[in-house]
C-alpha positions in Angstrom: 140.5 85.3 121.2 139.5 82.1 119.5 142.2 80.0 117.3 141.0 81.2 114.3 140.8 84.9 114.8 138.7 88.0 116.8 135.0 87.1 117.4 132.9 87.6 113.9 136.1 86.4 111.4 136.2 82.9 112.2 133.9 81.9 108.9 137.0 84.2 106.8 139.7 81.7 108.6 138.8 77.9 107.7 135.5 76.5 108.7 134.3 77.4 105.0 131.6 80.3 106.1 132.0 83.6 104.3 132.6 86.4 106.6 129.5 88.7 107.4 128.5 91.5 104.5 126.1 93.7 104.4 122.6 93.6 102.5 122.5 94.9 100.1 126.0 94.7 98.3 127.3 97.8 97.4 126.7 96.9 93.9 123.7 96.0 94.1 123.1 99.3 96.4 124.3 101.5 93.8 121.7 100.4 91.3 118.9 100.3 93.9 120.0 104.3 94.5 120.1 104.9 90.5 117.0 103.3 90.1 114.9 106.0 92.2 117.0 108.8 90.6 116.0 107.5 87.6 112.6 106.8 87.9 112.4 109.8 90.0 113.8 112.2 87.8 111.6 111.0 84.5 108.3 111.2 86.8 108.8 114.7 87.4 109.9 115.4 84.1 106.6 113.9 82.8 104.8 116.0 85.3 106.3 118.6 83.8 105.9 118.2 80.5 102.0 117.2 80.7 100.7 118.8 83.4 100.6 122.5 83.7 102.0 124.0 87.0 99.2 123.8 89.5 96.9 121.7 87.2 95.9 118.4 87.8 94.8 115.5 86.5 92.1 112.9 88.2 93.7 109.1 88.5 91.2 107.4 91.4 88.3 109.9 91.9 88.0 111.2 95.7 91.1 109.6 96.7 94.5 110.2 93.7 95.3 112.8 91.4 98.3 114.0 89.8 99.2 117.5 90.2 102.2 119.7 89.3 103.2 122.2 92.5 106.8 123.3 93.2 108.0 123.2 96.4 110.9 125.1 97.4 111.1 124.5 101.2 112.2 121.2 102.8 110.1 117.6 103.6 106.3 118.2 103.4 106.5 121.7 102.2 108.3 122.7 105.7 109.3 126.2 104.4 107.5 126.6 101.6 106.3 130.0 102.3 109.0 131.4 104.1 111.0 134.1 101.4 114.4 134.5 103.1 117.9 135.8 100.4 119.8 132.6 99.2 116.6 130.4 100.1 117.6 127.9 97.3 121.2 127.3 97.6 120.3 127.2 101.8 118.0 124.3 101.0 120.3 122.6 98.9 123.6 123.0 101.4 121.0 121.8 103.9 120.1 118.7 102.1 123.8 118.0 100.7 124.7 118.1 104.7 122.0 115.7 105.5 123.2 113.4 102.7 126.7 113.4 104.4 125.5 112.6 107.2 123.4 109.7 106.0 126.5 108.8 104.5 128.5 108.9 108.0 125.5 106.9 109.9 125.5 104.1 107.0 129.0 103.8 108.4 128.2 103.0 111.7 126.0 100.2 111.2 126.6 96.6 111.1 126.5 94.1 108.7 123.7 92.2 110.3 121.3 95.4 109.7 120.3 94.2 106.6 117.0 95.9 106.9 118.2 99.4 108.2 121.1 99.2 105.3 118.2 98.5 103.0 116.2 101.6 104.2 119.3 104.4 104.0 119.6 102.6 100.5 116.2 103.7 99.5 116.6 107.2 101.8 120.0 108.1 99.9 118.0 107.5 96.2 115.7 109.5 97.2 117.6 112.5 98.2 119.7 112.3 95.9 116.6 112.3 93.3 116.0 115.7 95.3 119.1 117.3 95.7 119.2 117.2 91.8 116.4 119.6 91.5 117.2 121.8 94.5 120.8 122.2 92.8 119.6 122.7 89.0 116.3 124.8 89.8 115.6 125.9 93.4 112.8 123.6 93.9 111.5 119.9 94.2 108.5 119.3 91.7 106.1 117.5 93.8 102.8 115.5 92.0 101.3 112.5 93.7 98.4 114.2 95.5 96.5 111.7 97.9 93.1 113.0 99.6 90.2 112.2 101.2 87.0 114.6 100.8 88.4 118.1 101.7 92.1 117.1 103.4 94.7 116.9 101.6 97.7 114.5 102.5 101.1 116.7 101.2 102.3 116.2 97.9 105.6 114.2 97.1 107.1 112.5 94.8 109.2 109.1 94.0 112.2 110.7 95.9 109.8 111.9 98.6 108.3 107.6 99.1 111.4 106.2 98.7 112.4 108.3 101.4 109.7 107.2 103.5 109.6 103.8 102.6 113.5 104.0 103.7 112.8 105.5 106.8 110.1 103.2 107.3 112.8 100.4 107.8 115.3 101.4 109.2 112.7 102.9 112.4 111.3 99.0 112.0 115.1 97.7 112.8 115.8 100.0 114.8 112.5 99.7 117.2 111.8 96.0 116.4 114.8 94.1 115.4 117.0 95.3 117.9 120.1 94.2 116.0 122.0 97.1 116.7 121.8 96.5 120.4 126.0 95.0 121.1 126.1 91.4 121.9 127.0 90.5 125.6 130.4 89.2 125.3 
């Protein structure tokens, strides 16, 4: 062990570096994770309030609209049809669990994941955006609806790209960056 402490503390002990944190702060974190609740729970409220369920409303012609569909199953409408007894409050144990376990991964990674710390930031936001309304009524309003000529991509919402997005990163660090792979000692 080096004189001033185990491997990865020596900036805490005297040569004036601060010791490795993680990106982003957990303040900082916290309000990135409001944010998307926020803006995600506002969005579907608007949706609500303006367009009727199953309207829509044109924003790019051929390619965007908004729309106003319920979706009571899991990502990408996974379940939507299915009818099984206690269907909402399974959904909603089945995304509280996957939020724990978000949780218990974000726990796991190292400071120097920055990117991958960023992404379960954005991925926790979202689901907690959609955990709200699973809890309070049994589905996720969905209403960005993205096409091209007669297919349809699913429909999501703020929680649903911030998810994504999240994901997006934290595949990139994991396939890319490589910096959970343990330094050779």
């Amino acid at each position: 062990m080096p004189a001033d402490g185990p491997r990865g503390t020596e900036g805490a002990r005297g040569n004036g570096a601060d010791p490795p944190r993680g990106f982003p702060p957990k303040g900082v974190a916290g309000g990135i994770v409001a944010a998307i609740v926020i803006a995600d729970q506002w969005t579907k409220s608007l949706v609500e309030e303006h367009v009727p369920l199953y309207g829509g409303v044109p924003v790019i012609d051929g390619f965007l609209d908004l729309i106003h569909v319920r979706n009571t199953g899991v990502a990408f409408g996974l379940l939507n049809s299915v009818d099984i007894p206690f269907k909402a409050g399974l959904m909603t144990a089945v995304a509280l669990a996957a939020l724990v376990a978000l949780g218990l991964y974000a726990t796991q990674l190292s400071p120097r994941e920055t990117l991958a710390r960023f992404g379960l930031t954005l991925i926790a936001g979202g689901a907690v955006g959609n955990l709200i309304d699973r809890a309070t009524a049994g589905y996720v309003v969905d209403f960005i609806d993205v096409y091209w000529g007669g297919w349809h991509f699913w429909a999501f919402n703020v929680a649903d790209a911030a998810i994504t997005v999240g994901a997006s990163c934290l595949i990139f660090e994991l396939l890319f960056l490589k910096r959970h792979v343990p330094e050779a000692a």
